[in-house]
VOPAGU-2260 file (C-alpha; in pm, 1 decimal, decimal comma):
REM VOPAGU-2260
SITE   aa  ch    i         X         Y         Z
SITE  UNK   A    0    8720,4    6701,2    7679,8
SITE  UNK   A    1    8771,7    6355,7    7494,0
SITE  UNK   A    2    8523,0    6089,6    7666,5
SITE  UNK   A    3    8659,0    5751,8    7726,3
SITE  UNK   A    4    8479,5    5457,3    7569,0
SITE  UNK   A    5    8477,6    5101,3    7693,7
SITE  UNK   A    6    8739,1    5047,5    7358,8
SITE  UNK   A    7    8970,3    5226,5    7538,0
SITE  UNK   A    8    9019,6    5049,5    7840,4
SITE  UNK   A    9    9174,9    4671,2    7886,9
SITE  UNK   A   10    9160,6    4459,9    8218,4
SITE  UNK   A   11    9516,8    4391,5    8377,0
SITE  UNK   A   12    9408,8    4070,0    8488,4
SITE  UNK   A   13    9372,5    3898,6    8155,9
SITE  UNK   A   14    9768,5    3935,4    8148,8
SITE  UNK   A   15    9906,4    3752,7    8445,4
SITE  UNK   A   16    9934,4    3423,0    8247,0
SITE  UNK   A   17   10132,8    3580,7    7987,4
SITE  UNK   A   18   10315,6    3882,4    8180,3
SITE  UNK   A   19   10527,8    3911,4    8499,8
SITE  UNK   A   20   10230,2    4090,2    8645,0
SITE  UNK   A   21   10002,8    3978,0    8980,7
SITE  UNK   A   22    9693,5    4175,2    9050,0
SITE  UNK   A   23    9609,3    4270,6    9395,8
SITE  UNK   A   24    9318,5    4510,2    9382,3
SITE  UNK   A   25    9387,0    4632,6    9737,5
SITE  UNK   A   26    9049,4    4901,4    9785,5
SITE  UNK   A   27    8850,7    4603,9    9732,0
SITE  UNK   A   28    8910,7    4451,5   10015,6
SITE  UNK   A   29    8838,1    4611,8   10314,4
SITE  UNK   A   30    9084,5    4392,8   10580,7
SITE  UNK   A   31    9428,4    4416,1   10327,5
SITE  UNK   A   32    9698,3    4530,1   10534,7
SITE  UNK   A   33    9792,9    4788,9   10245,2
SITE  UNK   A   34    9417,2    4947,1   10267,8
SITE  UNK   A   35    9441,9    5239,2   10505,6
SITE  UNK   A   36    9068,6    5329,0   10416,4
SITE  UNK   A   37    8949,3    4976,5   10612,0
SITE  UNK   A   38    8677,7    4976,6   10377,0
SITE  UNK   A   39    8582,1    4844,1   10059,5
SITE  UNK   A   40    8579,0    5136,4    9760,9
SITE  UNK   A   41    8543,0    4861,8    9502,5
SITE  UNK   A   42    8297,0    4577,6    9456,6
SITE  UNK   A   43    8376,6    4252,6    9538,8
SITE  UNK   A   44    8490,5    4108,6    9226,9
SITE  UNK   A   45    8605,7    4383,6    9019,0
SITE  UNK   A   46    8858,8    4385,4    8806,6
SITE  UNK   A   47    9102,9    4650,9    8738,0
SITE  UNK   A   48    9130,9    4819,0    8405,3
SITE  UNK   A   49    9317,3    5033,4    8260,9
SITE  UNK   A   50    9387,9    5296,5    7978,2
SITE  UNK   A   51    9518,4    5075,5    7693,3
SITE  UNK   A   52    9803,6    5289,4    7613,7
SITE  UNK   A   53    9909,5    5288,9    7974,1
SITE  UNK   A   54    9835,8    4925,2    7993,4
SITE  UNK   A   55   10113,4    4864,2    7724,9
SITE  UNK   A   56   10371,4    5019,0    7913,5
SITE  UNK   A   57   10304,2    4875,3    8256,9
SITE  UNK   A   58   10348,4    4508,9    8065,4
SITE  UNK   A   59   10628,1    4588,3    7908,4
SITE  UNK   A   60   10778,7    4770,3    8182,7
SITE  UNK   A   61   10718,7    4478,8    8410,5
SITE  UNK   A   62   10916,8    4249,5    8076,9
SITE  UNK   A   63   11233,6    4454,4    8089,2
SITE  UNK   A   64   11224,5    4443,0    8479,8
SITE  UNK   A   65   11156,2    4088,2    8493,2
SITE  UNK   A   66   11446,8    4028,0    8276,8
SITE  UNK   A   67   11684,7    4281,8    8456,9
SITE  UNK   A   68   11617,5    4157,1    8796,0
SITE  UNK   A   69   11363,9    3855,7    8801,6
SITE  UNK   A   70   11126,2    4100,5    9014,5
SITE  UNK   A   71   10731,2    4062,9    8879,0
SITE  UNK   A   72   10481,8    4374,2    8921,9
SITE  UNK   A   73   10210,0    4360,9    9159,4
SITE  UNK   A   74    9951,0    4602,7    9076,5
SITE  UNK   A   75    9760,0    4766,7    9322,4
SITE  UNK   A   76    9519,0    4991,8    9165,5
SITE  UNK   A   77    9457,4    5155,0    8776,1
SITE  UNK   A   78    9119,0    5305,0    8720,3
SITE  UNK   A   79    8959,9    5450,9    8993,9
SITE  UNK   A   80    8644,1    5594,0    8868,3
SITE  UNK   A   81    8470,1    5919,9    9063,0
SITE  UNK   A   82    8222,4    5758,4    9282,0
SITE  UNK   A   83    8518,8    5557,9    9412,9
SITE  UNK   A   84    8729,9    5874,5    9464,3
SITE  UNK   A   85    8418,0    6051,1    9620,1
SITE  UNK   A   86    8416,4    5723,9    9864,1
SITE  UNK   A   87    8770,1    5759,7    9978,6
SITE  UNK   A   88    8702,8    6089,9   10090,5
SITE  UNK   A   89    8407,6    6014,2   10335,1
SITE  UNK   A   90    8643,9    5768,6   10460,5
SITE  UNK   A   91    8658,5    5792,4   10870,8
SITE  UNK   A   92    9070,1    5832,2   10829,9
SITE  UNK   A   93    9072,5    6108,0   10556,8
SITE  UNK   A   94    8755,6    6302,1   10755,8
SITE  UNK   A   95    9023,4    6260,8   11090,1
SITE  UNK   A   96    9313,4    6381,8   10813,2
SITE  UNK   A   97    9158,1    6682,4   10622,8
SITE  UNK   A   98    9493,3    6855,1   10543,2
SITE  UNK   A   99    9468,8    6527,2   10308,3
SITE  UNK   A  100    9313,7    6695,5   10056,7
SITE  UNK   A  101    9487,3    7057,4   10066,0
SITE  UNK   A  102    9756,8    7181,9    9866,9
SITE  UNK   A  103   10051,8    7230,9    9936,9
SITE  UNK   A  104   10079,3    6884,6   10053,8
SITE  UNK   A  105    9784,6    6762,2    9865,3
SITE  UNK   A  106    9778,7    6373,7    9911,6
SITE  UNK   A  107    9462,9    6221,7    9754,1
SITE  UNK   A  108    9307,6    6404,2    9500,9
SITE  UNK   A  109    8919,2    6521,5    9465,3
SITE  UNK   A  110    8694,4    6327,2    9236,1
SITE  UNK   A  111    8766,9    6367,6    8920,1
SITE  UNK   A  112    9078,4    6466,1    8963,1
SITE  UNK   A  113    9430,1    6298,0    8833,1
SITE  UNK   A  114    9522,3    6030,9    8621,1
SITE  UNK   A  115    9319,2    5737,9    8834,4
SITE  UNK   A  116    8973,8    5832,9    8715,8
SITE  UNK   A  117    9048,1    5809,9    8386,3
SITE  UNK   A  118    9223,6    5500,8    8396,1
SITE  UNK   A  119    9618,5    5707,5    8357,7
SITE  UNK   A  120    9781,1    5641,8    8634,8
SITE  UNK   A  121    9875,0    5292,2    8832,7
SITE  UNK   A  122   10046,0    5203,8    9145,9
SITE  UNK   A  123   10303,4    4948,9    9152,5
SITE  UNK   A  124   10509,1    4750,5    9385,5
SITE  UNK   A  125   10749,9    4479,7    9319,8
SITE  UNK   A  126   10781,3    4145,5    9456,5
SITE  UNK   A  127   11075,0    3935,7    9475,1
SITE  UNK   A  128   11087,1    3507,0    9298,2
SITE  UNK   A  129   10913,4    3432,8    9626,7
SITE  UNK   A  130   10679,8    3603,9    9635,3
SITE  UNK   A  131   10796,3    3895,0    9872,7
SITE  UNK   A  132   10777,9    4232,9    9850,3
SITE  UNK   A  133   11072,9    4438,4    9768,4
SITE  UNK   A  134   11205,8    4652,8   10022,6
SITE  UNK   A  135   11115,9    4979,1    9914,9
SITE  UNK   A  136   11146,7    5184,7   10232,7
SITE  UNK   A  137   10781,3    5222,9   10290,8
SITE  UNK   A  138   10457,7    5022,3   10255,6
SITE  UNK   A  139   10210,3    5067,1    9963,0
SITE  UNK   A  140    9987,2    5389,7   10032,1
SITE  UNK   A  141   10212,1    5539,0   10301,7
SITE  UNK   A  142   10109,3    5859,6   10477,5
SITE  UNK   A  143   10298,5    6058,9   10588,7
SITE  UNK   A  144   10241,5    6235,8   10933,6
SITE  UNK   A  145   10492,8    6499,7   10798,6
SITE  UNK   A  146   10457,3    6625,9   10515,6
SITE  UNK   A  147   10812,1    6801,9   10478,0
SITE  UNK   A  148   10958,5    6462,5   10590,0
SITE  UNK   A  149   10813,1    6196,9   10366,3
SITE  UNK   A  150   10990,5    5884,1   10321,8
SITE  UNK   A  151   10759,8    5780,3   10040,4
SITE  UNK   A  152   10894,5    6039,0    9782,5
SITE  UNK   A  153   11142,4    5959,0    9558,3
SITE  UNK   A  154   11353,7    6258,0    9650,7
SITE  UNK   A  155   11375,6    6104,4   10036,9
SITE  UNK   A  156   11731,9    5971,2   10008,6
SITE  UNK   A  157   11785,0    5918,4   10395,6
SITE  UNK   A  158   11736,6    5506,3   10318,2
SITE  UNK   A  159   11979,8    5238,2   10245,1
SITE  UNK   A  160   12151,8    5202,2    9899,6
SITE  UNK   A  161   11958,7    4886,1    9786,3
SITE  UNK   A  162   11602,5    5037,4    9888,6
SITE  UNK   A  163   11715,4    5367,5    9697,2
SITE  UNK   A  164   11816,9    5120,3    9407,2
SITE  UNK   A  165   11554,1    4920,8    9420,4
SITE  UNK   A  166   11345,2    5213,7    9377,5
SITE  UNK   A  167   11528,7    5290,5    9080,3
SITE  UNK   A  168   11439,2    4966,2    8923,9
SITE  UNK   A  169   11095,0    5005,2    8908,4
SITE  UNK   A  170   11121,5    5391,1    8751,0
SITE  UNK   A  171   11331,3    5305,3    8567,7
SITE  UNK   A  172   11153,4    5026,9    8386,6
SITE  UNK   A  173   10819,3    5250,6    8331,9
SITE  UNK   A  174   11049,5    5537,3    8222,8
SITE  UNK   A  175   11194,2    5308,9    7966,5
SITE  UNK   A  176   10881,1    5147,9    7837,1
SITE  UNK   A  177   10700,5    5493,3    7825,7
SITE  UNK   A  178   10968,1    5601,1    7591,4
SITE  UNK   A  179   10940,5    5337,8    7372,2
SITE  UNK   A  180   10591,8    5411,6    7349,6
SITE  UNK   A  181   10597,6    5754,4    7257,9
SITE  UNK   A  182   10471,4    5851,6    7593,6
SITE  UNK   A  183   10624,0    6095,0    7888,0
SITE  UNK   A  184   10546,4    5899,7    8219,0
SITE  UNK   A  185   10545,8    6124,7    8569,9
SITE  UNK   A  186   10694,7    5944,3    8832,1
SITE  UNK   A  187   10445,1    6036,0    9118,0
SITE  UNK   A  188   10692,9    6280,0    9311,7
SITE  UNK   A  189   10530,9    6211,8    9640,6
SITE  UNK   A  190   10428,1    5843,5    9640,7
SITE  UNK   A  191   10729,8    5564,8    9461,2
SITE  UNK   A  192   10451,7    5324,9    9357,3
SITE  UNK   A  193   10229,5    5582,0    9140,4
SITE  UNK   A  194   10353,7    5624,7    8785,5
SITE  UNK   A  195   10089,4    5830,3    8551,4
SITE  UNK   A  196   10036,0    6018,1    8267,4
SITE  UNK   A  197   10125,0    6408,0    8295,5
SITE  UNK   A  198    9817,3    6610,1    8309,2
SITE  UNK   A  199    9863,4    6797,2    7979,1
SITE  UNK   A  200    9758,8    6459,3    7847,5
SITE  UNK   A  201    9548,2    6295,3    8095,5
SITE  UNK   A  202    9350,0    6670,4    8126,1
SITE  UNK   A  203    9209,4    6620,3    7749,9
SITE  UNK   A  204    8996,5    6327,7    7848,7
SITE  UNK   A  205    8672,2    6356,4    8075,7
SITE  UNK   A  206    8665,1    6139,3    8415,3
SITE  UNK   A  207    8536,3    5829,1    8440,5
SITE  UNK   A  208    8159,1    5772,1    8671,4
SITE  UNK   A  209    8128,0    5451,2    8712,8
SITE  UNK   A  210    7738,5    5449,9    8600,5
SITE  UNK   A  211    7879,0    5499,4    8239,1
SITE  UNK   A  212    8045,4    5196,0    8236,9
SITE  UNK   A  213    7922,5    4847,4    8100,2
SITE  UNK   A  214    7836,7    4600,7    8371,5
SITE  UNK   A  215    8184,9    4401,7    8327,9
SITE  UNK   A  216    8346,4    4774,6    8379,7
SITE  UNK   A  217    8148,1    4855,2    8692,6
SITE  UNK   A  218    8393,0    4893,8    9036,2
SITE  UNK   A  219    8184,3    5008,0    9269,5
């Protein structure tokens, strides 16, 4: 496996001025209405960072959707290094949820695991000129109570035509921009926000631990 170097990651935030983007690092804050952990798996003042190839298509994905549609990206979470993921799952909701974290309906992965700890994968939502969030038929980090009925997957079509559509914005924006780039983007089947690299690429590279990381890097 390839090991990531601080090189190889940028920090979303330095691209709000200059992008439609907003950052809103939701796991670092504990009381956000879109944290279903209720704690914080970040330190207070991180930043969020992300693999610089991936960080190219998120801002120009959020250009083209901007343009289409006047919607700006609000980015939830990028890099998500292991001792974060190992946090999550000595949360008091995923202990009370353990089917969580067994296939087949596998919703959060182990540490290590998946595009997040390596800085591959992102979780997007869109907000409106005002500042409102898009109707997208479901809330940030929605889980499901059943599994074969999940309103959060993008092949749940039981949801009015402008939430289905407005869905399709946002793919198809990152679809776009990852083709541009040379890069094949995975659409998340079970969760519309989370938009990643497929694991034949992501695999090659080692996870991130956050006691690697430079200082500035650190999340938890």
């Amino acid at each position: 496996m390839k090991i990531l170097s601080r090189a190889d990651f940028v920090a979303l935030d330095d691209f709000v001025d200059t992008h439609p983007v907003k950052i809103d690092l939701v796991y670092a804050q504990p009381d956000h209405k879109d944290n279903v952990f209720k704690t914080a798996l970040y330190r207070s003042g991180a930043r969020m960072w992300g693999y610089r190839d991936l960080v190219d298509i998120v801002l120009h994905a959020a250009d083209i959707c901007h343009k289409e549609t006047g919607y700006i990206f609000e980015l939830k979470d990028c890099l998500r290094p292991i001792e974060a993921q190992q946090r999550m799952i000595e949360t008091e909701i995923v202990k009370a949820n353990p089917h969580w974290l067994k296939e087949p309906d596998q919703l959060l992965s182990l540490p290590g695991q998946g595009g997040h700890p390596r800085g591959m994968a992102v979780d997007i939502v869109l907000l409106d000129a005002n500042g409102d969030e898009v109707d997208m038929g479901t809330s940030f980090d929605y889980f499901t109570p059943d599994p074969a009925r999940n309103p959060a997957a993008r092949d749940f079509t039981d949801l009015p035509d402008d939430v289905l559509e407005n869905r399709k914005v946002l793919e198809r924006a990152m679809l776009q921009a990852g083709a541009a780039a040379g890069h094949e983007i995975l659409p998340l089947p079970s969760e519309w926000w989370d938009f990643r690299f497929r694991a034949a690429y992501s695999s090659r590279f080692k996870p991130v631990s956050d006691r690697d990381l430079p200082p500035e890097m650190r999340m938890v």
